[in-house]
C-alpha positions in Angstrom: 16.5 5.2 15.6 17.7 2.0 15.6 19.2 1.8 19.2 16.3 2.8 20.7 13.3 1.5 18.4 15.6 -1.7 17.5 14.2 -3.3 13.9 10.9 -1.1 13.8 13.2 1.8 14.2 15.2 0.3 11.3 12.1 0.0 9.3 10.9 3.8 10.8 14.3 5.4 9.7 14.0 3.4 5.7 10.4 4.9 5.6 11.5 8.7 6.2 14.4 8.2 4.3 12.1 6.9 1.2 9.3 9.7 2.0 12.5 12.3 1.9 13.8 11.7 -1.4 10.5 11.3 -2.5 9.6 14.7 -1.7 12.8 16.1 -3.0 12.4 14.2 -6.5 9.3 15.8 -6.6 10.1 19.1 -6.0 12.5 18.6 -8.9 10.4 17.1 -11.6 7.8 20.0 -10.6 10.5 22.5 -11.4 11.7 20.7 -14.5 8.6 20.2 -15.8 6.7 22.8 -14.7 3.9 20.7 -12.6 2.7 17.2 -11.2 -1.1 17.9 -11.6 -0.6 18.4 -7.6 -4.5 17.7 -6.2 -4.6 14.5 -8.9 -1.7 13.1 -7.0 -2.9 14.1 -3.5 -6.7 12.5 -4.2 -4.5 9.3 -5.3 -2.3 9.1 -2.4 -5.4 9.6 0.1 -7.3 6.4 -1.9 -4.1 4.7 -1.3 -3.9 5.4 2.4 -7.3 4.2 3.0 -7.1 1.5 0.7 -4.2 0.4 2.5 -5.6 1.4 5.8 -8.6 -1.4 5.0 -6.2 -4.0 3.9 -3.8 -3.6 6.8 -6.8 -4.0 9.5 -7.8 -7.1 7.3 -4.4 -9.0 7.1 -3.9 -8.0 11.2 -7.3 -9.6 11.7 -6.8 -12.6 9.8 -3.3 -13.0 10.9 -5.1 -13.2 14.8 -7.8 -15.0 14.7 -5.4 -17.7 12.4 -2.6 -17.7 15.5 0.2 -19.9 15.2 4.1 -18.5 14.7 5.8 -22.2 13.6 5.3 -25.0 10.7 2.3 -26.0 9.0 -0.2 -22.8 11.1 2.5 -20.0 10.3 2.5 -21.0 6.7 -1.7 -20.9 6.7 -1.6 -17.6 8.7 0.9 -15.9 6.1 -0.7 -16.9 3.3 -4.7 -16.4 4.3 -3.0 -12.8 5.3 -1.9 -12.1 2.0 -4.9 -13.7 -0.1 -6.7 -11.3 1.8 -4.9 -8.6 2.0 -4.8 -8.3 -1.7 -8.6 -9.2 -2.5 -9.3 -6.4 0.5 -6.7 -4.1 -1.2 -8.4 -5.0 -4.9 -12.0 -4.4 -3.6 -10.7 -1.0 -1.8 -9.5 0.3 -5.3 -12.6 -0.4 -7.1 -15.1 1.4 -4.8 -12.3 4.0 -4.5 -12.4 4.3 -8.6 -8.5 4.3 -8.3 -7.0 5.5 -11.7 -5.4 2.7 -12.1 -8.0 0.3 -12.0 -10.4 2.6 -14.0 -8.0 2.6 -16.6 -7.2 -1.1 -16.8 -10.9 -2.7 -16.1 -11.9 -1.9 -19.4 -9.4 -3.1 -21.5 -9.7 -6.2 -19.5 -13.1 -6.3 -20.0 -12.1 -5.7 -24.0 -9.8 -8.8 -24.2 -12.5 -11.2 -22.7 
């Protein structure tokens, strides 16, 4: 992909490799364990999308109405991206009850 696509093609052929053995590790642990709780890990992965989803739209937003690709306004726009992105990400997987965070809020709220 990369002579045609150039660097996204790079980053297009990383991603299918990635989603590849991902598949194929979880075909294995499936058979060697006999099951992945299958529609627990699909209902995660679909909060993950759209949680991601939201925070991508965020950070591209920020990123252009921040502008500037050199010095001092670069360094602004790439941080204000990612201090959003995350508290856009954060907020995403708290309406979304992700596991993760249902698990971890209240042993949070425990050590307070």
């Amino acid at each position: 992909l990369y002579p045609s696509m150039r660097v996204n093609g790079l980053a297009l052929s990383f991603s299918l490799a990635y989603v590849a053995g991902t598949l194929g590790a979880l075909v294995h642990l499936r058979r060697r364990i006999g099951g992945v709780d299958g529609r627990r890990l699909i209902r995660s992965l679909a909060r993950i999308a759209v949680a991601s989803a939201a925070m991508a739209a965020a950070t591209i937003a920020v990123s252009h109405v921040v502008g500037g690709n050199e010095g001092l306004r670069l360094l602004i726009r790439v941080g204000l991206s990612v201090a959003v992105g995350l508290g856009v990400y954060g907020l995403a997987a708290v309406v979304l009850r992700m596991d993760e965070v249902t698990t971890l809020l209240p042993i949070r709220r425990r050590a307070s």
